[in-house]
C-alpha positions, 0 to 999 in steps of 0.5 A: 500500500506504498501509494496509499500511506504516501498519499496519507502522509501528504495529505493536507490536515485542518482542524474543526472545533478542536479536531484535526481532520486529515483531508484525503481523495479515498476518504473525501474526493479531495483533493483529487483521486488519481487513478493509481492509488484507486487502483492501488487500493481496489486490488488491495481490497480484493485480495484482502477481502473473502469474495467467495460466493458474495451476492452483493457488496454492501456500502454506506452512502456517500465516500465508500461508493466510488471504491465499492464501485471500482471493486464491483466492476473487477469482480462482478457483484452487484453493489447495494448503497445504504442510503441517508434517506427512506425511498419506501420501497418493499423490503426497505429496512431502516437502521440506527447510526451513531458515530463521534460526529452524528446520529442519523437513520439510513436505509438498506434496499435490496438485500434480503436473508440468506445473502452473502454480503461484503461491506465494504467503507472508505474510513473506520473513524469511530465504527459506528456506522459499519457496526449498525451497518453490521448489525442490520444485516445480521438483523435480516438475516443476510450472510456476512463474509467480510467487512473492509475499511481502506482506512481506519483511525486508531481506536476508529474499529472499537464499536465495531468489536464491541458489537462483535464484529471484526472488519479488514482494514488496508492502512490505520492512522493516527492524527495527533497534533496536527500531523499524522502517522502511519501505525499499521498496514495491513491491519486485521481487528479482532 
């Protein structure tokens, strides 16, 4: 992941309300995404992840599509986007997500029990949306074979293995005092 921690290390930091921020194209779609480190980062996925059998990849709306979508188009599995908001189709569950910054409902359409699911998000900040994302389709009854985040923020995988899930991630990161560092690649959370 020599283009990813690179493209980590140079990204810009600003600070909101006390918080450092580390501004990235995997993580906000700027500054702009080369195709490189997409690249880069889809194979690291794909060959990170448990793909076998998978129905649907499953992704949150709105930074973990453009990924899911390059990792759908190499391997073939329908993408599903939890969406902010209800479209009130048949089927349409709604799910509960907390994180550090917000509390909002989002919505899954189209993944139903007995399929084989990979989750897939840009950045695991607090874990609060993956582990509600987890926790709904476990609720449906949906067959989850992996969760992947690209990025995850020291501490980012605690809700997550509190809920009892453990997701793959490709790079972890510390932003302290304005700088970041690179912890670990290729980090597994148990």
């Amino acid at each position: 992941m020599e283009r990813l921690e690179q493209s980590l290390l140079e990204a810009p930091i600003v600070e909101k309300e006390g918080y450092h921020y580390f501004v990235h194209p995997i993580s906000d779609g700027v500054p702009m995404l080369e195709p490189e480190l997409m690249r880069e980062v889809v194979i690291g996925i794909i060959r990170r992840a448990e793909l076998e059998d998978v129905d649907r990849i499953v992704t949150p709306e709105a930074m973990g599509i453009h990924i899911s979508t390059a990792v759908s188009l190499m391997t073939d599995i329908p993408l599903v986007v939890v969406r902010k908001r209800s479209y009130g189709l048949d089927g349409e569950v709604a799910l509960h997500q907390q994180t550090g910054y917000s509390e909002s409902e989002m919505f899954i359409n189209d993944v139903h029990a007995g399929d084989r699911v990979l989750v897939l998000d840009d950045v695991l900040s607090t874990g609060g949306t993956m582990a509600a994302i987890l926790r709904a389709l476990e609720d449906i009854g949906a067959d989850i074979a992996d969760s992947v985040a690209v990025i995850e923020k020291v501490g980012g995988s605690d809700a997550v293995r509190e809920a009892g899930y453990d997701v793959k991630t490709l790079v972890t990161v510390d932003v302290e005092g304005g700088d970041l560092r690179i912890v670990d690649g290729q980090t597994v959370s148990d």
